[in-house]
C-alpha positions in Angstrom: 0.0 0.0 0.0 1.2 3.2 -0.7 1.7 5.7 1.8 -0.1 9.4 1.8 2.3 12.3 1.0 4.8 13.6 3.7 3.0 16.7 5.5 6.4 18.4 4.9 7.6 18.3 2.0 6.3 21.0 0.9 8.3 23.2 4.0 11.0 21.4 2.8 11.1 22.0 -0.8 11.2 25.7 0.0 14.2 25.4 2.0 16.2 23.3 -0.1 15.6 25.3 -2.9 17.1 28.2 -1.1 20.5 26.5 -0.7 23.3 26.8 -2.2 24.4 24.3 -4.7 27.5 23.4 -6.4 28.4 23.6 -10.0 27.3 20.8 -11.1 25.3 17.8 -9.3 25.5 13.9 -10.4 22.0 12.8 -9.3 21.8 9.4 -10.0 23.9 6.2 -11.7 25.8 7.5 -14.6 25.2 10.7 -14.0 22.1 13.2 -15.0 22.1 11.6 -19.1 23.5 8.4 -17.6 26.3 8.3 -20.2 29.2 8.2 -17.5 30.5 11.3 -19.4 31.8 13.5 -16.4 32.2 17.3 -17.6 35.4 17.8 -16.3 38.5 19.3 -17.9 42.0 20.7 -16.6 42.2 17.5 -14.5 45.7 16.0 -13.9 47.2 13.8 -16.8 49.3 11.4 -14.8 49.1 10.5 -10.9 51.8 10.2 -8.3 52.2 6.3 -7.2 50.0 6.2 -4.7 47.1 8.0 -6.4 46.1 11.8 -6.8 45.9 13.5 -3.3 43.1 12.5 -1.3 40.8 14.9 0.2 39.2 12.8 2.6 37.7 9.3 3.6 34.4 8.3 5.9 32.9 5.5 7.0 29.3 3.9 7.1 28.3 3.2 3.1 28.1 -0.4 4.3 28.3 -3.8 2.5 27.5 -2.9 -0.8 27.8 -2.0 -5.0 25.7 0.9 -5.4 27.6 3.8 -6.9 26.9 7.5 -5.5 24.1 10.3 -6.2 25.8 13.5 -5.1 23.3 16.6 -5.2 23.9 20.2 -3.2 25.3 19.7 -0.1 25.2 15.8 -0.3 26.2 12.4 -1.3 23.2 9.0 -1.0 24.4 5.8 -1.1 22.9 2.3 -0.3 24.3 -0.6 1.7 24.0 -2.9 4.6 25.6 -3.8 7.7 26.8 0.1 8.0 30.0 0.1 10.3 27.9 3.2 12.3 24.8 1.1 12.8 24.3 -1.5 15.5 22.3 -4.2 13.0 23.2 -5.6 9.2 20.4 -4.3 7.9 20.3 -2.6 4.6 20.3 1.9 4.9 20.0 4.2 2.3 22.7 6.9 3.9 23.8 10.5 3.4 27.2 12.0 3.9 28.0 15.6 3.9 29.9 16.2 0.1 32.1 19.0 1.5 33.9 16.7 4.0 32.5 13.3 4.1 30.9 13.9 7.5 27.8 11.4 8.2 24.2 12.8 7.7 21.3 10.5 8.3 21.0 7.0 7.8 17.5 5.5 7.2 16.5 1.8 7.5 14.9 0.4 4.3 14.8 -3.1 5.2 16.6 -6.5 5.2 19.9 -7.0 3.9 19.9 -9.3 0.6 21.9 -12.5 1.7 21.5 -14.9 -1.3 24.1 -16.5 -2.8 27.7 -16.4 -2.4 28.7 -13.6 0.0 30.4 -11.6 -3.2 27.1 -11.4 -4.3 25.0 -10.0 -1.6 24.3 -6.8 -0.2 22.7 -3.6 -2.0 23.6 -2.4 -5.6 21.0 -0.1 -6.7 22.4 3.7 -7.1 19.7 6.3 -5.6 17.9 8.8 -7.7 18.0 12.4 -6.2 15.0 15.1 -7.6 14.9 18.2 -5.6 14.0 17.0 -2.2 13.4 13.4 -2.3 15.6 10.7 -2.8 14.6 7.6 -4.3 16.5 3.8 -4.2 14.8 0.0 -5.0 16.4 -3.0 -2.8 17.7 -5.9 -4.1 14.1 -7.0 -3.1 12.5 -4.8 -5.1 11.1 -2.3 -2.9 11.1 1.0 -4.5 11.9 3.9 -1.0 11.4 7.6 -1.7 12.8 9.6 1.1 13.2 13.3 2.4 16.7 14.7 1.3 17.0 16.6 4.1 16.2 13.7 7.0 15.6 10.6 5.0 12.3 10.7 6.3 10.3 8.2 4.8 7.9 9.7 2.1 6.5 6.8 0.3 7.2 2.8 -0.8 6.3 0.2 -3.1 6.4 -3.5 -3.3 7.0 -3.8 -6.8 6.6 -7.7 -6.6 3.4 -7.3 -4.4 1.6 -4.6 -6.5 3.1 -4.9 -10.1 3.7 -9.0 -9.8 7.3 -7.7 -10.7 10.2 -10.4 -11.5 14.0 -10.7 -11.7 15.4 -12.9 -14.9 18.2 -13.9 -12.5 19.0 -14.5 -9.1 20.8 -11.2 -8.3 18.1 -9.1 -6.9 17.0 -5.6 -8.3 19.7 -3.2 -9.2 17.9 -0.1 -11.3 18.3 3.4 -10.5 14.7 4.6 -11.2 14.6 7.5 -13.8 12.6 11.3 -13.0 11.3 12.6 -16.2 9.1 15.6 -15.2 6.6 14.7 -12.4 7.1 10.8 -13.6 8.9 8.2 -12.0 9.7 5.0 -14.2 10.9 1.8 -13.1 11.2 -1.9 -14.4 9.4 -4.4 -12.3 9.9 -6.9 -14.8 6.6 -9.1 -14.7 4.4 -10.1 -17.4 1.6 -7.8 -16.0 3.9 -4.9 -15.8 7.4 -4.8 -17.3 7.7 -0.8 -16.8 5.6 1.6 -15.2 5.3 5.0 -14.6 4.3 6.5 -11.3 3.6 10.0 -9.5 7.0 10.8 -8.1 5.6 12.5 -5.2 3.0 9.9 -4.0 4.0 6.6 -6.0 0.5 6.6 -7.5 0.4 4.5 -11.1 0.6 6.5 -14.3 0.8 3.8 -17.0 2.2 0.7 -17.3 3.5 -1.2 -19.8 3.7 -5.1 -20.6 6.3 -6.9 -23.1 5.1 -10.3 -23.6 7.1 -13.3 -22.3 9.8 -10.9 -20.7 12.0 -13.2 -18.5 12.2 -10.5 -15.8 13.8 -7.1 -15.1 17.6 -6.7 -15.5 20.4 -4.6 -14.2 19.9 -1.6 -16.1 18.7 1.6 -15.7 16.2 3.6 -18.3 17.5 6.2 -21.0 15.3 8.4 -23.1 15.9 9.2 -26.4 13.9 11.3 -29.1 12.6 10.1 -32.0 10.2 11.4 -34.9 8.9 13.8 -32.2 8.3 11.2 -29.5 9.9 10.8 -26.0 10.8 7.5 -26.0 12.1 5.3 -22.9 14.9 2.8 -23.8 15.8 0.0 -21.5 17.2 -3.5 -21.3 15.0 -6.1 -19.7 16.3 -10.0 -19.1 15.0 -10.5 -23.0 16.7 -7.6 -24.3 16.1 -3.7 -24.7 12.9 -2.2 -25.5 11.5 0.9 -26.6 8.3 2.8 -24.7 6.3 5.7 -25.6 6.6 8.2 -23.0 3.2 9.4 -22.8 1.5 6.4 -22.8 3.8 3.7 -21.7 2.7 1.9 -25.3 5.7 -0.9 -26.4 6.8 0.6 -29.7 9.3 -2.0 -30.1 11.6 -5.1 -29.0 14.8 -6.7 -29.6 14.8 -9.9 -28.3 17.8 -11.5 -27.4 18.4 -15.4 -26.2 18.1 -16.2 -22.8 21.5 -15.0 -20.7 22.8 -15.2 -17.0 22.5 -12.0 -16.4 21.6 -8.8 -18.7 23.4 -5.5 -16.8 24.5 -2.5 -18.6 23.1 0.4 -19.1 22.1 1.5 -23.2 23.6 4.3 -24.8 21.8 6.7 -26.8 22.9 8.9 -30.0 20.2 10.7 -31.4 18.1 7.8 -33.1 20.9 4.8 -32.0 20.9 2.6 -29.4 24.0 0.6 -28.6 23.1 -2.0 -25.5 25.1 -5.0 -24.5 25.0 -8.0 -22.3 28.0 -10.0 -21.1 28.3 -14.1 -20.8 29.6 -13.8 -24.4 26.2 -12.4 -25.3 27.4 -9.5 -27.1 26.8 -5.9 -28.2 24.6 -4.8 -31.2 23.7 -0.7 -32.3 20.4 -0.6 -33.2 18.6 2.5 -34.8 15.2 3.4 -34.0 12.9 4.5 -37.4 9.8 6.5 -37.1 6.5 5.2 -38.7 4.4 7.1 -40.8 1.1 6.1 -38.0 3.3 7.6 -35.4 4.8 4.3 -34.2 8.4 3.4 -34.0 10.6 1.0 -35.5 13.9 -0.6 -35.2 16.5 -2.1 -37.3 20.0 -3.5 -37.0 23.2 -1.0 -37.7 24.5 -4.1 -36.6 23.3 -7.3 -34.5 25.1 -8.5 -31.6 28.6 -8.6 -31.7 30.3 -11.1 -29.3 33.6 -8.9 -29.2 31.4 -6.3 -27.6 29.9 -8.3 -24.6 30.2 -6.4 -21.2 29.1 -8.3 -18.1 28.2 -4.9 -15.6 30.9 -3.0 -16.0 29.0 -0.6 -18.0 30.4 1.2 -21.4 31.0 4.7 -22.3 30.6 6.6 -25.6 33.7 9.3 -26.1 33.4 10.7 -29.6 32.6 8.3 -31.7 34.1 5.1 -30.0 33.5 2.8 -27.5 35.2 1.5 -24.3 34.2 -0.9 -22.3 35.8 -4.4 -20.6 35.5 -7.3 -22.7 32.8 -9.4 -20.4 34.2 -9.5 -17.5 38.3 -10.7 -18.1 39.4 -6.8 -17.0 40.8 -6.4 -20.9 39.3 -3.2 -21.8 38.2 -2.5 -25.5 38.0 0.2 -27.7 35.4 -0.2 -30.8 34.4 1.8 -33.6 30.4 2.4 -32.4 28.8 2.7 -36.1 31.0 -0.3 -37.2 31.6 -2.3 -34.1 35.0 -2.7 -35.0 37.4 -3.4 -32.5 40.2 -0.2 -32.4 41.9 -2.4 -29.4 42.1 -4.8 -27.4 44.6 -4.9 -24.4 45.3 -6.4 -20.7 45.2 -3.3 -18.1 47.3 -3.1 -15.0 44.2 -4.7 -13.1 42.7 -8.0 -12.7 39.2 -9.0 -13.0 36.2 -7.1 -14.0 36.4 -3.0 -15.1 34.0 -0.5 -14.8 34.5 2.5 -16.7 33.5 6.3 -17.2 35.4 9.2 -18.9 36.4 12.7 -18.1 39.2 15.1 -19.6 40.4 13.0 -22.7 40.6 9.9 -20.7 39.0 7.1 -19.6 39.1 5.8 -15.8 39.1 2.4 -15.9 38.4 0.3 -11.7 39.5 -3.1 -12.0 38.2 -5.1 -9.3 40.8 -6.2 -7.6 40.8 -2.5 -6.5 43.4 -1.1 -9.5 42.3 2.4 -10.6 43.9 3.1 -14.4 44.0 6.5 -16.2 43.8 5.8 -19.9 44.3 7.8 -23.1 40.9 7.9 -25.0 42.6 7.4 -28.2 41.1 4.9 -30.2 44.8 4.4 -32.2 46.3 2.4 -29.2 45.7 1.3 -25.2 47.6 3.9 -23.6 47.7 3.4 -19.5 49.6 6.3 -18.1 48.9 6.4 -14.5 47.3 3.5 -11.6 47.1 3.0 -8.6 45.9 0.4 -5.6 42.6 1.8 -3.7 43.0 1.4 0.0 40.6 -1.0 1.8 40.4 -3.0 -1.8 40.3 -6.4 -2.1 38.5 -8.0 0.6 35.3 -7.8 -2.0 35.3 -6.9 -5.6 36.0 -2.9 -6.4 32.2 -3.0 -8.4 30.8 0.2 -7.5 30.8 2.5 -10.2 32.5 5.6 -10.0 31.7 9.3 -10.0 33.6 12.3 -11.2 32.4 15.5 -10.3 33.7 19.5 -10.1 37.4 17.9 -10.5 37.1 15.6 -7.4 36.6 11.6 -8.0 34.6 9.7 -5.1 35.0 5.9 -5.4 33.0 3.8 -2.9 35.0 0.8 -1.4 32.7 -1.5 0.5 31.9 0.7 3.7 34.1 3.2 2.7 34.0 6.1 0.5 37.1 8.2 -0.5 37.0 11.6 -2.5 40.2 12.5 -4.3 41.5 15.7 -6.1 41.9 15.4 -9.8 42.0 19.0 -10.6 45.4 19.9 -12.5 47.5 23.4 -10.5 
């Protein structure tokens, strides 16, 4: 059941609006486009051994993979069995983005224990829009909270109401998009693959049903604009889809065969979508075509490409190339998008799986074994000028995705989250 709107909110919204806020904000996974493109420039070109200078470190992000959502005055983040609480239940959390300093912690439930321990704990990135805050657990329950408190606002059981579904064993993951006064998520059932709710009270909008989905995936919803339409991409268990934004209609599918797991994040270029899924599924570039009617259609730049698979790492578009990690073997790529052609292919200074985003010219590749590589985006050769070992790594995969954001990079390490200064003197 969804709960009535907060009596304060609207006190709240006043106030927050009167802060002061940095430059620039990175409100949810990926950042405010969710192309893992930071802004940035005049950041340093090569590091000292141990890393670039560190600004400061804080404890209490807890057992977890969600990246951050830094917004204003503050940083969210989600995990369980916080070093500052006295249970191992799951919190979203707030830290204070000027010194690390811990905010509020609020309880959104059990922590998610199945499987092997590398695979538990929270990995869904909040969402900030102006003063709520919004994160689904690995159980699929979708918490909306106040910025300023983490006071409870709203939640929805998106199994119980939506008959929502995972098409693997991993537990939700999504980072639910704001588009206006919408808020559209992926419970992946039959019933209701998408919907669309009221961002301030959780009330259904549309929904939207893709027959014989397998379940929700990993990733996290893009919009794109086509033939005058809004259109909402994202990547299901059965492969990416395409949804009308003002009525939640399917325009189109591309359905893929059945996977482990389907986990990063499409990429958008005007009418293209590039998507991927690891397990040597691969990476295709599709390119949406409008319909005379007013529907949309799709067809293949390229079908799936096996060269292009990325497990969760994620990809990111600089220019007119790709980079990525090939699956998960921590041997990053560089492709040709409109071609797929691989540019290169080479072993990092890391082991295991990357994830990657770029800033400045290059692209920051985190290993999981807790190596953190500054590479040349030049698609002519794999350049690694600079790495370095995060503290604290190793214990559990380095899988939380990082954030770079008014020349500072904050990488989250298990309970840990350290901010570091990239900007160049």
């Amino acid at each position: 059941m969804v709960s009535p709107i907060h009596p304060a909110l609207v006190a709240l919204s006043a106030a927050l609006a009167a802060a002061t806020a940095l430059a620039t904000d990175w409100p949810t996974f990926r950042g405010a486009a969710r192309t893992a493109l930071a802004p940035d420039t005049n950041l340093l070109e090569t590091w000292p051994e141990a890393g670039p200078p560190l600004v400061w470190e804080t404890k209490g992000a807890g057992r977890g993979y969600a990246s951050l959502a830094i917004v204003g005055t503050r940083i969210y983040t989600l995990g369980d069995g916080l070093s500052t609480a006295d249970d191992k239940d799951e919190y979203l959390v707030c830290f204070d983005r000027a010194t690390g300093a811990p905010v509020w912690k609020t309880k959104t439930g059990p922590a998610w224990n199945d499987g092997q321990e590398s695979w538990q704990s929270s990995r869904s990135t909040p969402t900030v829009d102006g003063d709520i805050v919004y994160v689904i657990t690995p159980f699929g329950t979708l918490v909306a909270c106040t910025t300023v408190d983490g006071s409870e606002v709203f939640r929805v059981d998106l199994k119980e109401r939506f008959g929502g579904k995972k098409g693997d064993a991993w537990g939700y993951s999504e980072s639910v998009l704001i588009d206006g006064d919408m808020l559209i998520c992926t419970p992946g059932g039959e019933e209701a693959t998408i919907v669309a709710l009221d961002k301030r009270t959780g009330d259904e909008r549309w929904r939207c049903t893709v027959p014989g989905v397998r379940g929700a995936g990993h990733a996290s919803a893009v919009i794109s604009h086509v033939g005058g339409r809004k259109i909402y991409v994202q990547t299901t268990a059965s492969g990416p889809v395409g949804v009308a934004a003002d009525t939640g209609a399917l325009l189109w599918h591309y359905p893929i065969d059945k996977t482990v797991a389907v986990i990063p994040t499409p990429i958008i270029r005007e009418d293209l979508v590039f998507f991927s899924a690891g397990y040597g599924r691969g990476g295709a570039l599709l390119r949406q075509v409008p319909q005379a009617d007013g529907g949309v259609t799709i067809e293949e730049v390229y079908g799936l490409k096996r060269e292009l698979a990325n497990k969760h790492g994620g990809i990111v578009l600089v220019g007119d190339h790709l980079y990525s990690d090939s699956d998960d073997k921590g041997i990053p790529f560089c492709a040709e998008l409109m071609t797929g052609t691989l540019a290169w292919k080479e072993r990092g200074s890391g082991k295991n799986s990357a994830n990657v985003m770029a800033a400045d010219g290059h692209v920051y590749i985190r290993f999981a074994n807790g190596t953190l590589a500054l590479v040349k985006a030049d698609p002519s050769s794999y350049q690694e000028v600079s790495q370095f070992t995060v503290p604290g790594s190793g214990d559990r995969p380095s899988w939380a995705h990082m954030v770079i954001l008014d020349g500072l990079l904050y990488l989250r390490e298990g309970d840990a989250i350290l901010c570091y200064d990239l900007r160049a003197k």
